[in-house]
C-alpha positions, 0 to 999 in steps of 0.5 A: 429596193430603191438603191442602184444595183452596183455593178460586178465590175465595181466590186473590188476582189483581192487578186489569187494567189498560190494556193497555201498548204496548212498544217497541225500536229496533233499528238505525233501526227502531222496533218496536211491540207491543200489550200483554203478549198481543201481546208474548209471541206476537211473541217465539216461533218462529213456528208455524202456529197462532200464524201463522193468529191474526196473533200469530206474529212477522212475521220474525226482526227482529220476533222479537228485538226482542219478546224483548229487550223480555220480557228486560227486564221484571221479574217484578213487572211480568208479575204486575201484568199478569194477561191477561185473556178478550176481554171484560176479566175474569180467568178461572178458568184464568188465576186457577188459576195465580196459586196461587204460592208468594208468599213466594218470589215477593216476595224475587225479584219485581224480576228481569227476565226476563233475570236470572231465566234466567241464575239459573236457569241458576246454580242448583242442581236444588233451587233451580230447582225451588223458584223454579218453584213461585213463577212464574205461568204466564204467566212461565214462557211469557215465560221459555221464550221467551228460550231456546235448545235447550241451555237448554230441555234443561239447565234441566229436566233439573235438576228431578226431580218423582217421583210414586207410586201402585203404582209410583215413577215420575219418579226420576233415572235412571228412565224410564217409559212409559204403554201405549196398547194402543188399537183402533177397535173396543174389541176387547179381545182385541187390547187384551190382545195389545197389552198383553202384548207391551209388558209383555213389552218392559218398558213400562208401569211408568206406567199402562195406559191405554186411549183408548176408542172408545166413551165410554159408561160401560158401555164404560169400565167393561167396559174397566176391568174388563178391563185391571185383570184383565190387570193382576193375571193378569201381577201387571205392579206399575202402574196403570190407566185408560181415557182417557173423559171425567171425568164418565163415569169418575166415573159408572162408579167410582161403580157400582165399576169400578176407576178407580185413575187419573182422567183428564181432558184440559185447556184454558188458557182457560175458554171451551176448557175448559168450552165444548169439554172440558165441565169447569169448574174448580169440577168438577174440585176435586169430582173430586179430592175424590171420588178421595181419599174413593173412589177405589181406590188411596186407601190408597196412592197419594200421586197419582191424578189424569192429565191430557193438554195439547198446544199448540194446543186453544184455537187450533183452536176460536179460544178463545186470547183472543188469547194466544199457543199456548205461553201457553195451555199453560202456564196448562194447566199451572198449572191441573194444578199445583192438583192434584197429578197423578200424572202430565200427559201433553204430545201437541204435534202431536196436532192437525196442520198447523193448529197445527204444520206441521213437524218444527221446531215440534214439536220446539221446542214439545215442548222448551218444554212440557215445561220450562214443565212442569216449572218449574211443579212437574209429573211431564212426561210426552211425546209428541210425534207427527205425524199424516200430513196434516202435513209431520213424519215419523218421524225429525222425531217421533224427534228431537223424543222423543230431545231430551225424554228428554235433558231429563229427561221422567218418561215417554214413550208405548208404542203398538204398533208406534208407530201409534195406529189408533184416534186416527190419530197416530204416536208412540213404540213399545216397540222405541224406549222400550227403546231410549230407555232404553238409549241414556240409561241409565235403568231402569224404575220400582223396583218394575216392573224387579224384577217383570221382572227375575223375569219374565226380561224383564230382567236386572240385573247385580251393579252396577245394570246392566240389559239384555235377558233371555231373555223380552224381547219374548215375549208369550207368556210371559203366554199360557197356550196355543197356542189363545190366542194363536192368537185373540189374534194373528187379532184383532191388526192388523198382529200380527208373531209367530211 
């Protein structure tokens, strides 16, 4: 975080040309697409929001005749390429992701698409890693498109992108999770019960991260205060955030309110970003530059910014330029590289039927995201989630979390019982992390299993080995009395204690 922020202006973008029209016979049949933007949506499964902007492909057929096409096209040619808004130009998003490492791009630039996968595949973790850093957004979402389950989770799980604020999170054989203690009301003696039990389950060695109800700065503050009191009383080694708009948390880190991690949710494309999410690119590089000269964890956080992506935002509110949903998600992610997050956070299937109908488009675009992800040098957190006016279901959502931890994600979410009330969604509960972690072998970041482990939460074994201990699941281990808990467990939904 220490290196200047280059400016936009300074990144260099080839200048568009016409848009190129790309063949393939198959059989006796010839099909045709209209320019990269066309192309690249035509060689994805076909999703529903893809389906309701016609870039989805017409059938299986269409669908391999566009990827045989992308397999054939050099990197170069893509880079030449840049897609541009509907009016012609480059936007800010798209010009964010053309920051690449150009060295390493000019010795690899003459490889098809085709070839860069199967190197990749060849490749060491350290060598994929490297390469990422070297492809523009729009080629990673090429790439992902020629692969197959067992490559979108054999890839990623080669790259390990840690990250540090108090904890070390993203290491091999770690996994961490992000507690969402969220309620309709703000009610924070329900966020505190939440809280404590998924301490006590040994979740929240990400963050602690509450999504407001009321977005006011003098609620995000009150907030702020509040989990950050939680946090030293349990003395849980993480961090905090409350999940309000950028501009509000700066509002209250400015008045003092310990915003050790800034949030901000993100868009692939000016018009979705600036037009519906109220930042532009120029504002968040002023943000960063605030969090480094003040923001708390300053001393000793290497990383402190949080950003949320999820196929389909720039769909819902028809501002995609024609792109296709995994397109636009990828230059999200080429934006967030730009500034070295602590952690990014992927909520495909947060939106509903109208981008993902199924539960096998959200697990395939839980699978590409997170690999675009982490190709193009992000700490990938997801968490994939179903909201009930779709056709997924929980074995659909838990399928889809079991094939991200298999790939290698840094985090999962951690919400109460696995329903979020406030943002009516369903996602993962501390029941299914510590299962997750279990199943896969993994351990909490360093610093939280050791604070647990002397909470009793945990038990570590002489050879690394880490399982339940006496206080796992106890909430009351951070309760001082019967009377307290007692009002704590009134002001909880659904609260099962005993």
């Amino acid at each position: 975080m220490n290196e200047k922020i280059i400016p936009l202006k300074n990144i260099h973008v080839p200048v568009p040309g016409p848009e190129e029209v790309y063949s393939f016979k198959i059989l006796n049949e010839v099909f045709y697409f209209q320019g990269l933007k066309g192309l690249l949506g035509a060689a994805d499964i076909s999703k529903a929001g893809d389906r309701t902007t016609n870039l989805a492909p017409k059938n299986a057929m269409d669908r391999e005749a566009a990827r045989a096409i992308l397999a054939s096209l050099t990197l170069q040619h893509i880079y030449d390429n840049p897609l541009t808004t509907d009016d012609g130009h480059v936007d800010s998003v798209m010009r964010a992701g053309y920051e690449i490492d150009i060295e390493l791009f000019q010795s690899i630039a003459g490889m098809t698409l085709g070839e860069l996968k199967d190197h990749l595949l060849a490749s060491n973790g350290t060598r994929v890693a490297a390469v990422g850093l070297a492809l523009t957004p729009v080629m990673a979402s090429a790439l992902t498109k020629l692969m197959d389950v067992h490559e979108l989770v054999y890839l990623p799980g080669k790259i390990f992108r840690p990250t540090k604020a108090r904890t070390l999170i993203g290491t091999p054989k770690t996994l961490s999770f992000r507690l969402q203690p969220n309620h309709p009301k703000d009610n924070l003696d329900a966020i505190s019960m939440m809280v404590y039990n998924d301490l006590a389950m040994g979740m929240g060695d990400c963050l602690i991260g509450v999504n407001p109800s009321d977005g006011s700065v003098d609620n995000i503050a009150a907030m702020l205060w509040h989990i950050d009191k939680l946090r030293r009383e349990t003395g849980a080694p993480t961090q905090i955030c409350v999940l309000g708009h950028i501009k509000s948390q700066l509002t209250a880190l400015k008045q003092g309110a310990p915003v050790e991690i800034l949030f901000q949710s993100f868009a692939g494309t000016d018009e979705t970003l600036t037009g519906e999410f109220d930042v532009t690119v120029e504002f968040l590089d002023q943000a960063v530059e605030t969090m480094k000269k003040e923001g708390p964890l300053k001393e000793i956080a290497e990383q402190f910014m949080y950003f949320e992506t999820g196929q389909g935002s720039e769909m819902t509110y028809r501002k995609h330029n024609g792109m296709d949903m995994a397109t636009c998600e990828a230059l999200c992610y080429g934006l967030c590289r730009r500034y070295d997050p602590f952690m990014v956070n992927n909520a495909t299937g947060f939106i509903g039927p109208e981008t993902h109908l199924n539960d096998f488009e959200l697990m395939v675009s839980t699978l590409q995201d997170h690999f675009m992800g982490k190709l193009l040098g992000l700490p990938m957190g997801i968490s994939p989630s179903y909201t009930l006016h779709s056709n997924s279901h929980l074995e659909g959502q838990q399928m889809a979390v079991q094939l991200a931890t298999a790939a290698g994600a840094n985090f999962f979410m951690d919400i109460y019982l696995g329903t979020d009330r406030m943002l009516a969604h369903f996602v993962n509960s501390g029941h299914d992390d510590q299962t997750l972690r279990e199943v896969y072998h993994r351990n909490p970041a360093p610093e939280f299993l050791q604070w647990a482990v002397e909470k009793g939460i945990y038990i570590q074994h002489t050879n690394g080995s880490v399982e339940r201990g006496p206080n796992w699941g106890n909430p009351r281990l951070f309760i001082s009395s019967d009377l307290e808990f007692q009002r704590l467990h009134e002001a909880t939904p659904n609260a099962h204690w005993v």
